[in-house]
C-alpha positions, -999 to +999 in steps of 0.1 A: -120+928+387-126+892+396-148+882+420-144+844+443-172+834+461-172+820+487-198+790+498-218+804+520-229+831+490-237+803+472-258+781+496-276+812+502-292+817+467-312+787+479-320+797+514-358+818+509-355+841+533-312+850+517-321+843+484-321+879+473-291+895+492-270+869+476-285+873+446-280+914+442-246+906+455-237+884+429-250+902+402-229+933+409-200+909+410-207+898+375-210+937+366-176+941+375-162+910+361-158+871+363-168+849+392-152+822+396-150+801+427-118+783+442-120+740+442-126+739+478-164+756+472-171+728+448-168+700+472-187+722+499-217+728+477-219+691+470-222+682+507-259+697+511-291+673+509-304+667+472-267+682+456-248+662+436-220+663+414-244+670+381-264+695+402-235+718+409-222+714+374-251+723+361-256+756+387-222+770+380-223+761+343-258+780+341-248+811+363-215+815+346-192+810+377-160+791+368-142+766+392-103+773+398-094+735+400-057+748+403-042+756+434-002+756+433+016+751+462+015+786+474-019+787+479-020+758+501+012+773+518-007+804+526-039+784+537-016+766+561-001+792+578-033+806+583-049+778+594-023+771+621-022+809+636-061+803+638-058+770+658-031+788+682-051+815+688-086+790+692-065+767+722-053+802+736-086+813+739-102+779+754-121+773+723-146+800+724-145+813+691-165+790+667-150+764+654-135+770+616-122+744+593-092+741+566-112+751+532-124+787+546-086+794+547-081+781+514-107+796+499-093+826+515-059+823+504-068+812+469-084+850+465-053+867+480-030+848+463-052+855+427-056+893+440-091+885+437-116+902+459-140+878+479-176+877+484-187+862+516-208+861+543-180+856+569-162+890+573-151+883+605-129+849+599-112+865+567-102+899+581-089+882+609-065+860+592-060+875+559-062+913+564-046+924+529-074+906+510-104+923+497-140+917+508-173+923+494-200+915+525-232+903+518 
């Protein structure tokens, strides 16, 4: 089965003390078949000090993970909806859940729609708001 990834996985191969969590985790995904992560990731993992462009080329090249760059209209439909129950449920709740932002829930709806199962870090946000799709916790 194909495995997404989500960016927190990722950012924590290069955090010392999650290094090697994330790192079992992700090598049981690639037992059971690709990784590949959804376009949104990309852009996160540029965002950190010292990342670049060529620097997450060159990560995902070397460990094998793939980039979906395509996300149809569905996807983005899904990640949408999502997105706006989670706001109406944030202002109903006077803002006291932490704050989430649109590319978990396309990341999220990018593995649902594929019928890929997702490894994150974040349980909590994508069982909430996409309970069909299956999750590998780190």
């Amino acid at each position: 089965m194909t495995t997404a990834v989500d960016t927190n996985v990722i950012i924590a191969l290069w955090d010392l003390e999650l290094r090697l969590v994330a790192r079992g985790a992700l090598e049981a995904a690639w037992k059971g078949g690709a990784v590949v992560v959804a376009a949104p990731v990309f852009g996160e993992l540029m965002a950190g000090p010292g990342r670049d462009e060529a620097f997450v080329d060159s990560f995902l090249r070397d460990t094998g993970i793939t980039v979906d760059w395509n996300l149809e209209e569905a996807v983005w439909r899904r990640a949408g909806r999502a997105f706006q129950a989670y706001v109406a449920r944030r202002r109903k709740r006077s803002g006291s859940a932490p704050r989430r932002i649109l590319a978990g829930f396309v990341i999220g709806a990018h593995a649902l729609h594929r019928g890929y199962r997702l490894l994150t870090m974040d349980e909590g946000l994508y069982r909430s708001v996409f309970p069909a799709l299956r999750l590998e916790k780190v």
